[in-house]
LUMDO-151253 format. One record per atom (N, C-alpha, C, O, CB): residue in one letter; x, y, z. Coordinates in steps of 0.02 Angstrom, whole numbers, plus 32768, in hexadecimal, padded with zeros to 4 digits. Glycine has a CB too. Layout:
N
<node residu="A" X="X" Y="Y" Z="Z"/>
...
This chain:
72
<node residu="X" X="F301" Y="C446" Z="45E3"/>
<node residu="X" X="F2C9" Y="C422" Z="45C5"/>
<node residu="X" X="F2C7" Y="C3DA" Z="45DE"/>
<node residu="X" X="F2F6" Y="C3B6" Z="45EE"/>
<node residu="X" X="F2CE" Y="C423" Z="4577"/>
<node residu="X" X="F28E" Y="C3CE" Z="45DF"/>
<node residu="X" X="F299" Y="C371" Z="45FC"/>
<node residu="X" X="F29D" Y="C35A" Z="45C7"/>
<node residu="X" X="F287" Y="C370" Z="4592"/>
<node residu="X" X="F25C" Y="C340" Z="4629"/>
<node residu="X" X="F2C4" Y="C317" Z="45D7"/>
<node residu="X" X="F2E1" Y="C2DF" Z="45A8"/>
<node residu="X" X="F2A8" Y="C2C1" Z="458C"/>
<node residu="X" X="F26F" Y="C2BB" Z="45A4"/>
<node residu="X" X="F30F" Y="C2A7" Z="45CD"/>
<node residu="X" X="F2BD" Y="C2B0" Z="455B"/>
<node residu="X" X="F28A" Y="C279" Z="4543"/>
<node residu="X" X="F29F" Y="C224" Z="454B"/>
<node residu="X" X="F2D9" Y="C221" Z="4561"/>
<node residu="X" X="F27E" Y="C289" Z="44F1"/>
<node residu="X" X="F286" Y="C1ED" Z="4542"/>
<node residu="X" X="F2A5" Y="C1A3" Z="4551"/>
<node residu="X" X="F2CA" Y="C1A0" Z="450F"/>
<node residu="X" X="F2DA" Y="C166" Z="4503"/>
<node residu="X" X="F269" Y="C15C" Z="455E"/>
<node residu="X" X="F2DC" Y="C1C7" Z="44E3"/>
<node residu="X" X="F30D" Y="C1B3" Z="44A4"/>
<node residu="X" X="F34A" Y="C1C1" Z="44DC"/>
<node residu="X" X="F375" Y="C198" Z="44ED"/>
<node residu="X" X="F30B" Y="C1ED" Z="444C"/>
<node residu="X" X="F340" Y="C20C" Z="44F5"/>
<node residu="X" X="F38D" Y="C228" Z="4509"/>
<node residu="X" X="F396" Y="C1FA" Z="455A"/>
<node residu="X" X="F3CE" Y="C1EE" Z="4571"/>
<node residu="X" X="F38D" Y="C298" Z="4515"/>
<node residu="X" X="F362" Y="C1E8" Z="4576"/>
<node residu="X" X="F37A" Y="C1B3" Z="45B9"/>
<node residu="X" X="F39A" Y="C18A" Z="45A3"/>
<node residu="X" X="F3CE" Y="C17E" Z="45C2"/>
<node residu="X" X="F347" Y="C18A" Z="45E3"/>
<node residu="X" X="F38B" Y="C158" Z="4556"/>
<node residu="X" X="F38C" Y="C11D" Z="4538"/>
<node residu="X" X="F3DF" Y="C128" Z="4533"/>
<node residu="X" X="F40A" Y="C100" Z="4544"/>
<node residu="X" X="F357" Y="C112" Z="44F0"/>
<node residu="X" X="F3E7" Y="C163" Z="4519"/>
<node residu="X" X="F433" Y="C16D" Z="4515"/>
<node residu="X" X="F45D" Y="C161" Z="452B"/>
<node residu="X" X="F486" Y="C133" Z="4521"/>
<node residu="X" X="F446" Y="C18F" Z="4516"/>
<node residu="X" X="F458" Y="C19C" Z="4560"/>
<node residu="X" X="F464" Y="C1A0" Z="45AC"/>
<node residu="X" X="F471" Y="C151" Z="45CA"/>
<node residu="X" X="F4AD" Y="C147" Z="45D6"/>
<node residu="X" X="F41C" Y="C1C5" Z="45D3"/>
<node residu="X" X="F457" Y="C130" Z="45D2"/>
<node residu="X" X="F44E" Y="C0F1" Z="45E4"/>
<node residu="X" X="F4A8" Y="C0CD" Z="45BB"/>
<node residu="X" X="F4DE" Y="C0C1" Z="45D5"/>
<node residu="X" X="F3F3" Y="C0D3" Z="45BF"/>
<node residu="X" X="F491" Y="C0C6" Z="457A"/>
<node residu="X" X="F4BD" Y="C0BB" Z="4561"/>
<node residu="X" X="F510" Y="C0C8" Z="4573"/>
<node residu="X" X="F53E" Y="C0A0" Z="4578"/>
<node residu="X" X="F4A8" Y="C0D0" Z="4537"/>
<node residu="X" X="F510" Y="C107" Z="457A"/>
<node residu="X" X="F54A" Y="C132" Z="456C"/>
<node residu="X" X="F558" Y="C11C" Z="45B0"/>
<node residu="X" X="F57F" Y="C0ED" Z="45AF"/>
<node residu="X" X="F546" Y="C187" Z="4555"/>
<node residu="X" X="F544" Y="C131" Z="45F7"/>
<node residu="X" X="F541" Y="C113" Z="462C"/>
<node residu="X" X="F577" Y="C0BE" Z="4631"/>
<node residu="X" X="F5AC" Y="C0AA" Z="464A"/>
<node residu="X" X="F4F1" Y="C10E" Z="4631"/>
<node residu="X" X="F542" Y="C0A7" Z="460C"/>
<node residu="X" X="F572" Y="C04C" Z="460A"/>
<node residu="X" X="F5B4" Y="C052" Z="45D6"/>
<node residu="X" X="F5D4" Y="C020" Z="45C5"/>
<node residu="X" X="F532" Y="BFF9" Z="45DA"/>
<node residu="X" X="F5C1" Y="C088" Z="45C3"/>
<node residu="X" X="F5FF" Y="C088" Z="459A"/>
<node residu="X" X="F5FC" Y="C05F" Z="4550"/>
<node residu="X" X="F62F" Y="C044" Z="453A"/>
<node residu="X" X="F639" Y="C068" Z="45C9"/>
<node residu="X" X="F5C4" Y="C05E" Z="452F"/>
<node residu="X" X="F5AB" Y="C033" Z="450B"/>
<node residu="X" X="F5AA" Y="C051" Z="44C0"/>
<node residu="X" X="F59D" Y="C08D" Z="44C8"/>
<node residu="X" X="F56C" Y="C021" Z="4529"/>
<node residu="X" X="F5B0" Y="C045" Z="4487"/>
<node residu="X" X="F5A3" Y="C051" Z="444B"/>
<node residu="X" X="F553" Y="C03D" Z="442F"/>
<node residu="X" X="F534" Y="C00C" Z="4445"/>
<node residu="X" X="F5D9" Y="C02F" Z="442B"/>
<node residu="X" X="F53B" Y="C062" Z="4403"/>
<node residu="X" X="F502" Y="C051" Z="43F2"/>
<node residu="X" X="F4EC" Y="BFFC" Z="43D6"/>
<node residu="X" X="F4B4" Y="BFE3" Z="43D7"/>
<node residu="X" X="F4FA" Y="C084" Z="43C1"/>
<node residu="X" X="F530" Y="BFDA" Z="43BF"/>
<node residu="X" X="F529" Y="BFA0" Z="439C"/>
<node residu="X" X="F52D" Y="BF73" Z="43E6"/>
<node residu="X" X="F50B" Y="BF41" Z="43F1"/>
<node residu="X" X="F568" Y="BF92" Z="435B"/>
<node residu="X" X="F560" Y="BF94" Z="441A"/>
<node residu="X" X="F561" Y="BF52" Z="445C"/>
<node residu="X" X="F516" Y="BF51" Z="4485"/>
<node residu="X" X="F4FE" Y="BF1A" Z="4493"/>
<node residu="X" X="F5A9" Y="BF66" Z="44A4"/>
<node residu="X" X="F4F1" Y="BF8D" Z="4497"/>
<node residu="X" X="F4B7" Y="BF94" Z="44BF"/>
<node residu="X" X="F479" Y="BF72" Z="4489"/>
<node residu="X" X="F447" Y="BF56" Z="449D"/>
<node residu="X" X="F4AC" Y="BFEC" Z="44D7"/>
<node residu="X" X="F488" Y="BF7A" Z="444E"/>
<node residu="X" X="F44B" Y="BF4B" Z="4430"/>
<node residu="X" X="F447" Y="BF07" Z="4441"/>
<node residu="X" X="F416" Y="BEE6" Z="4454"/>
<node residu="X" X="F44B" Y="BF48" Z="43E6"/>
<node residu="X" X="F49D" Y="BEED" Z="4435"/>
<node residu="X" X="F4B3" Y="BEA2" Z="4432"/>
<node residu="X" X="F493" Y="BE85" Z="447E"/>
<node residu="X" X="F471" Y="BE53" Z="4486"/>
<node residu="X" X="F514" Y="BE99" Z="4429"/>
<node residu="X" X="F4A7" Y="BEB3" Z="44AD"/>
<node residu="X" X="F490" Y="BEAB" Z="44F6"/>
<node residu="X" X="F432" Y="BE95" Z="450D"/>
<node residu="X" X="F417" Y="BE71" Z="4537"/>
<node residu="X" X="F4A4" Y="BEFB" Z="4516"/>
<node residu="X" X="F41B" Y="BEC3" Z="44D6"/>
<node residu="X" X="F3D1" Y="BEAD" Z="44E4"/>
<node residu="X" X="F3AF" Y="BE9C" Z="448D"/>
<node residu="X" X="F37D" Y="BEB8" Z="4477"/>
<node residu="X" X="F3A1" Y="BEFB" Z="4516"/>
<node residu="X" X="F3DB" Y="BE64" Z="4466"/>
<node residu="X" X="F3D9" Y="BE58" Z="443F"/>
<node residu="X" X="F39C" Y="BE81" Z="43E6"/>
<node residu="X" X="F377" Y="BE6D" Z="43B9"/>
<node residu="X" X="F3DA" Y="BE22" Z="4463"/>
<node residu="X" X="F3B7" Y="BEB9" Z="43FE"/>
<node residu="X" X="F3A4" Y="BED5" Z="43B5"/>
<node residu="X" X="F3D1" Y="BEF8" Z="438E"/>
<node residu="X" X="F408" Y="BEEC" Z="43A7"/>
<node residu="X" X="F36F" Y="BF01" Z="43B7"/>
<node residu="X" X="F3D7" Y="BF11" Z="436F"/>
<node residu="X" X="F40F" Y="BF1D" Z="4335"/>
<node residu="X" X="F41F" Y="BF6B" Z="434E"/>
<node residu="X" X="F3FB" Y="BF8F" Z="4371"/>
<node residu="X" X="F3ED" Y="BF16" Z="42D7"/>
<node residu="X" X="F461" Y="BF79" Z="4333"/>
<node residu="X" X="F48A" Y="BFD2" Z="4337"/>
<node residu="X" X="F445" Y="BFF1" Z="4324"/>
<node residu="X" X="F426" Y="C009" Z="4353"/>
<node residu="X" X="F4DB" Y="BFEE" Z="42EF"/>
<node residu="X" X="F420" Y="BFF6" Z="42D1"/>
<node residu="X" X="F402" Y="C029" Z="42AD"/>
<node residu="X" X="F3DD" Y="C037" Z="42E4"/>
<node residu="X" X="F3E2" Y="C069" Z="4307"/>
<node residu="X" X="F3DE" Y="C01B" Z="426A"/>
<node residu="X" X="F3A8" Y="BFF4" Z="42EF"/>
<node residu="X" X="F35C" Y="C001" Z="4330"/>
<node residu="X" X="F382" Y="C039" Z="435F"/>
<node residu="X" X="F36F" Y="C073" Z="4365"/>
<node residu="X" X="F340" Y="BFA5" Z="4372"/>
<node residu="X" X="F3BB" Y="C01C" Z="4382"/>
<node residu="X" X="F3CC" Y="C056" Z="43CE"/>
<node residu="X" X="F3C5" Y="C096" Z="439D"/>
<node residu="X" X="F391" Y="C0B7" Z="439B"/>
<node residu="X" X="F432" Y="C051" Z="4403"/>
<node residu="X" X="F3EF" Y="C0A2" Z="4380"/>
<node residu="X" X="F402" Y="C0E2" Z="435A"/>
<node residu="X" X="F3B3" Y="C11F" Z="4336"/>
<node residu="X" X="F3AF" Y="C15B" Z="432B"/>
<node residu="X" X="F437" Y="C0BB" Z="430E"/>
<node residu="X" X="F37E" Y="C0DD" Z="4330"/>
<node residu="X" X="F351" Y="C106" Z="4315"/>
<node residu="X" X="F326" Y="C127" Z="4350"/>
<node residu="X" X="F305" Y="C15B" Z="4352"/>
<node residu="X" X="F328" Y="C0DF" Z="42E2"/>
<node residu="X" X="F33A" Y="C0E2" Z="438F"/>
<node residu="X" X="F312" Y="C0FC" Z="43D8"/>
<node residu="X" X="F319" Y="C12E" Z="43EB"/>
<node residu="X" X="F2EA" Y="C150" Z="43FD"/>
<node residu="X" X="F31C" Y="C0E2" Z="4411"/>
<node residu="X" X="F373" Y="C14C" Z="43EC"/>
<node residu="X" X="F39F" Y="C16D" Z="4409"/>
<node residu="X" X="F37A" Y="C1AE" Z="43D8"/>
<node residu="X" X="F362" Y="C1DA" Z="43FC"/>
<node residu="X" X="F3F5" Y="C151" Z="4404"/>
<node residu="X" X="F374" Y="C1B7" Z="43A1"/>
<node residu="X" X="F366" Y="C1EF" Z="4389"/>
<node residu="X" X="F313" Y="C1ED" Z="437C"/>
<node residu="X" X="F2F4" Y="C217" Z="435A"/>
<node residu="X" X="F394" Y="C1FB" Z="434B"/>
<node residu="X" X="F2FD" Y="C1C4" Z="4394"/>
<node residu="X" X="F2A5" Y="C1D8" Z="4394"/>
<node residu="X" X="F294" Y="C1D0" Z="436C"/>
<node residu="X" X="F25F" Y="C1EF" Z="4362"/>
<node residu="X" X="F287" Y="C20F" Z="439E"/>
<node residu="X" X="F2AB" Y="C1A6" Z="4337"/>
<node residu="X" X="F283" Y="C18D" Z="42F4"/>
<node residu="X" X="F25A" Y="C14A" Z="42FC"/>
<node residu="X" X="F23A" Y="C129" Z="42D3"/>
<node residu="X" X="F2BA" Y="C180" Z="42B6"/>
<node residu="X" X="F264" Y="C143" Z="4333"/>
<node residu="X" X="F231" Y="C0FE" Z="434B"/>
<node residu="X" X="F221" Y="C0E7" Z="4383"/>
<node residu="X" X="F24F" Y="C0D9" Z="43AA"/>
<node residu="X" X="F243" Y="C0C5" Z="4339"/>
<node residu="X" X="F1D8" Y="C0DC" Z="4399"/>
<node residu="X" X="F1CC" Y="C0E3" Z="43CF"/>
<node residu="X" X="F1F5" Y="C09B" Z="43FC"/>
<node residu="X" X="F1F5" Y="C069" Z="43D9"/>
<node residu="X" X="F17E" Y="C0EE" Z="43CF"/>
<node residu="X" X="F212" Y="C092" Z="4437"/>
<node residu="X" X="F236" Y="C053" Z="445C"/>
<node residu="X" X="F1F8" Y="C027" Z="4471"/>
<node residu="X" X="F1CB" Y="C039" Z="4497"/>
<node residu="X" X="F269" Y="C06A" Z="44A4"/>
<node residu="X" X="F1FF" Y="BFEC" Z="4452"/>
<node residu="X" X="F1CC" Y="BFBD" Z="4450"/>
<node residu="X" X="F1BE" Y="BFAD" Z="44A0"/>
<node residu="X" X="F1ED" Y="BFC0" Z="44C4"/>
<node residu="X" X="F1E2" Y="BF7A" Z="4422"/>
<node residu="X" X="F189" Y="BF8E" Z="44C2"/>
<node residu="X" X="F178" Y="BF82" Z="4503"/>
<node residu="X" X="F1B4" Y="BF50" Z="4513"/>
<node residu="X" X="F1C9" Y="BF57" Z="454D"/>
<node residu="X" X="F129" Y="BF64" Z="450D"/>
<node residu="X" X="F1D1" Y="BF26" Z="44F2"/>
<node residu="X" X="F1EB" Y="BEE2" Z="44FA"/>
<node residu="X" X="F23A" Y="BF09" Z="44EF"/>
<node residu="X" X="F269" Y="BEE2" Z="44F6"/>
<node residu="X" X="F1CA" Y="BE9B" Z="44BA"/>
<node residu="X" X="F24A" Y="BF46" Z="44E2"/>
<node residu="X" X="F294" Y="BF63" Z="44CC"/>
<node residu="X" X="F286" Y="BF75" Z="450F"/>
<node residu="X" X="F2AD" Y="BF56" Z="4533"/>
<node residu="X" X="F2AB" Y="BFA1" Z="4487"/>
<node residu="X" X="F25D" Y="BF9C" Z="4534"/>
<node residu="X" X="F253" Y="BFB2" Z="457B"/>
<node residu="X" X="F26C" Y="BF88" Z="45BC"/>
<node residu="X" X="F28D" Y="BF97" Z="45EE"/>
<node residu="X" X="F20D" Y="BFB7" Z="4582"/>
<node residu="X" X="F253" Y="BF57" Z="45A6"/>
<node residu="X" X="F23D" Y="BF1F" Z="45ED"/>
<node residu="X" X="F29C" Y="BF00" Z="45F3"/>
<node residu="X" X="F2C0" Y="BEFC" Z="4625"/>
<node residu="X" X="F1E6" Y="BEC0" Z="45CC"/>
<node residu="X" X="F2B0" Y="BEEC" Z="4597"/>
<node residu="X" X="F2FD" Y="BECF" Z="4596"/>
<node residu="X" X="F338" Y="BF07" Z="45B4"/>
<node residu="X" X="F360" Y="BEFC" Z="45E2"/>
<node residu="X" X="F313" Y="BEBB" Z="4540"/>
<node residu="X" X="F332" Y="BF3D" Z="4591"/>
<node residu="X" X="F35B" Y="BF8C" Z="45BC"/>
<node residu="X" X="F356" Y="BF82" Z="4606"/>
<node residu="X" X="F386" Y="BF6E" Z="4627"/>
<node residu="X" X="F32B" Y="BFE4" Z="45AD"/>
<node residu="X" X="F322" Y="BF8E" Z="461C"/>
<node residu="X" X="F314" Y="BF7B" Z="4689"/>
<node residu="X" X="F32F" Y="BF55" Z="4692"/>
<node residu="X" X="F353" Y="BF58" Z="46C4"/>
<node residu="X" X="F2CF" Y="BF61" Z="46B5"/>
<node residu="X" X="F32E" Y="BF0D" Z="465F"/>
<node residu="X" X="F33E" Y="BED3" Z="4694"/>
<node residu="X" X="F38D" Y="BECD" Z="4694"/>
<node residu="X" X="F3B1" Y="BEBD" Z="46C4"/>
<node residu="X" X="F317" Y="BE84" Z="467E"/>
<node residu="X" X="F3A7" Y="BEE1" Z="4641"/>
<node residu="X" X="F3FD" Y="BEDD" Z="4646"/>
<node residu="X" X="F417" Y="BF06" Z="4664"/>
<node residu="X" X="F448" Y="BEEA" Z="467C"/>
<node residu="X" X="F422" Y="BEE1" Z="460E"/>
<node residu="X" X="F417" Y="BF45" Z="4676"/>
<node residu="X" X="F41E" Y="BF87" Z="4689"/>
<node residu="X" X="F40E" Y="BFA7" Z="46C9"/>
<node residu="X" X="F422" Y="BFDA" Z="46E4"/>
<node residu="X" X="F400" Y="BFA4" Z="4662"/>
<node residu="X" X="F3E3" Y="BF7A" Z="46D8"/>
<node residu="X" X="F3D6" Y="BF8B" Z="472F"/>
<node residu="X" X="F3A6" Y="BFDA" Z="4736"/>
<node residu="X" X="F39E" Y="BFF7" Z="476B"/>
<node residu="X" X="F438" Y="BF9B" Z="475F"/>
<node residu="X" X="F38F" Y="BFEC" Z="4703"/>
<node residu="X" X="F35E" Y="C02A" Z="46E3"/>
<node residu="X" X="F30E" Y="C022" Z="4717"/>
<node residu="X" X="F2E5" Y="BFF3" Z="471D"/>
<node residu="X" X="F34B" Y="C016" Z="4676"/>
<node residu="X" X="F311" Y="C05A" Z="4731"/>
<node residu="X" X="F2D2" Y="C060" Z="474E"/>
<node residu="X" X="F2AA" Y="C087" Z="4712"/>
<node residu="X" X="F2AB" Y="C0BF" Z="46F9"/>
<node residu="X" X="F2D5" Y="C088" Z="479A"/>
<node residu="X" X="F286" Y="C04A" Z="4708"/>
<node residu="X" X="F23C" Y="C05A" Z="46C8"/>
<node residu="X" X="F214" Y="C0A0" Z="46CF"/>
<node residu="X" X="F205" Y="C0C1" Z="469E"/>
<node residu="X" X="F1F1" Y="C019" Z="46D5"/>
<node residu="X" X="F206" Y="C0AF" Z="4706"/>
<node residu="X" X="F1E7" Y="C0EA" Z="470C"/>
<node residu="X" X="F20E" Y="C12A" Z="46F7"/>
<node residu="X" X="F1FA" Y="C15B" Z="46D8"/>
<node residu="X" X="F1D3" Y="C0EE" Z="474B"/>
<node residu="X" X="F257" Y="C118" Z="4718"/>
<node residu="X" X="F292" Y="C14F" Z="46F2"/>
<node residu="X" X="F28D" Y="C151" Z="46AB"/>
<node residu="X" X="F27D" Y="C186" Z="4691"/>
<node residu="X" X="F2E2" Y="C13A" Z="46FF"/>
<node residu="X" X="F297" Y="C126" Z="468C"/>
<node residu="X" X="F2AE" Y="C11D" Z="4645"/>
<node residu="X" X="F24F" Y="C129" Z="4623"/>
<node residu="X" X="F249" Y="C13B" Z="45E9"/>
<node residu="X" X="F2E2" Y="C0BA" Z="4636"/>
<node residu="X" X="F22F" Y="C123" Z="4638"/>
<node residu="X" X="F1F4" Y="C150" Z="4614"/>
<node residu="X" X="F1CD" Y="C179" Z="4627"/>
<node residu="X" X="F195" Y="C173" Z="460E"/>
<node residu="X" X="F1CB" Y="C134" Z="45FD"/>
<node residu="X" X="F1D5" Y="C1B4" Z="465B"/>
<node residu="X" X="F1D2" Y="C1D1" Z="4695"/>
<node residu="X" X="F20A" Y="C21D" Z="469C"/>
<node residu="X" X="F1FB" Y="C258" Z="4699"/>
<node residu="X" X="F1E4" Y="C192" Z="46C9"/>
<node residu="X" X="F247" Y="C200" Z="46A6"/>
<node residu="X" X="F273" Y="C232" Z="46BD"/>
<node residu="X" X="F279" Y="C233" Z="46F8"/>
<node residu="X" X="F2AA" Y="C252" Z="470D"/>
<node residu="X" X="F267" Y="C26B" Z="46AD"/>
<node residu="X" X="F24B" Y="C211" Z="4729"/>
<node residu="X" X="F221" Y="C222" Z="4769"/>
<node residu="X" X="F26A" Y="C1E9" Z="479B"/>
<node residu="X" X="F28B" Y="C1C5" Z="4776"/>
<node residu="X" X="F1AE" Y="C1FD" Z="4765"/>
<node residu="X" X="F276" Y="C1E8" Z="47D7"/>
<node residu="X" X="F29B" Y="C1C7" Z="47FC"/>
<node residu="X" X="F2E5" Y="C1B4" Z="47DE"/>
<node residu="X" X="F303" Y="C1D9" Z="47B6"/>
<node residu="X" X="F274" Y="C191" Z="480C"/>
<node residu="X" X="F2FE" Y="C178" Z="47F7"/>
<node residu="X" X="F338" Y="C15A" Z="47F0"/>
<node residu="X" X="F34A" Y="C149" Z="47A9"/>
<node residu="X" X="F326" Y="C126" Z="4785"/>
<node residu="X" X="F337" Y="C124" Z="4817"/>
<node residu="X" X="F388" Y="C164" Z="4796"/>
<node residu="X" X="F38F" Y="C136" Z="4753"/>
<node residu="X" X="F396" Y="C0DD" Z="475D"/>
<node residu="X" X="F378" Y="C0AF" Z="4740"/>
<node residu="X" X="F3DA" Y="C153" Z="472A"/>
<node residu="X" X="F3BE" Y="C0DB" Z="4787"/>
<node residu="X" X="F3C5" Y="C07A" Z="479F"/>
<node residu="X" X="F3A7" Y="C07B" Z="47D3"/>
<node residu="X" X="F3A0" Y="C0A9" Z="47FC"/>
<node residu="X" X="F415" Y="C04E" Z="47B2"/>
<node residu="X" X="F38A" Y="C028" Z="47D3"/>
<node residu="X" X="F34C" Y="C012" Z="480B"/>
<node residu="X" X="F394" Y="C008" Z="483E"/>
<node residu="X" X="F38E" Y="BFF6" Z="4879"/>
<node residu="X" X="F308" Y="BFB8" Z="47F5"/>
């Protein structure tokens, strides 16, 4: 089945060796927000998008897409 950007969002995460409370701290929003992203209880704001790419090295089209490279 293709992924959805909760389970990339993860992925991403788990990838940097990261806990839900350190990857928020990283693009300054709180554990709950990742955690509700991670399970699809809320959609990832445009501005949670743009901070993930830029700390993370995340090719945008991957992470809402599926489509190419996970890192630019």
């Amino acid at each position: 089945t293709m992924k959805e950007i909760k389970d990339r969002l993860k992925a991403i995460r788990i990838d940097a060796n990261m806990s839900q409370d350190e990857f928020g701290k990283t693009i300054g929003i709180s554990r709950s927000q990742i955690s509700c992203y991670e399970k699809g209880l809320r959609d990832i704001t445009e501005r949670s998008l743009n901070d993930i790419c830029r700390e993370f090295n995340v090719n945008k089209e991957w992470l809402l897409t599926g489509k190419g490279e996970m890192y630019i």
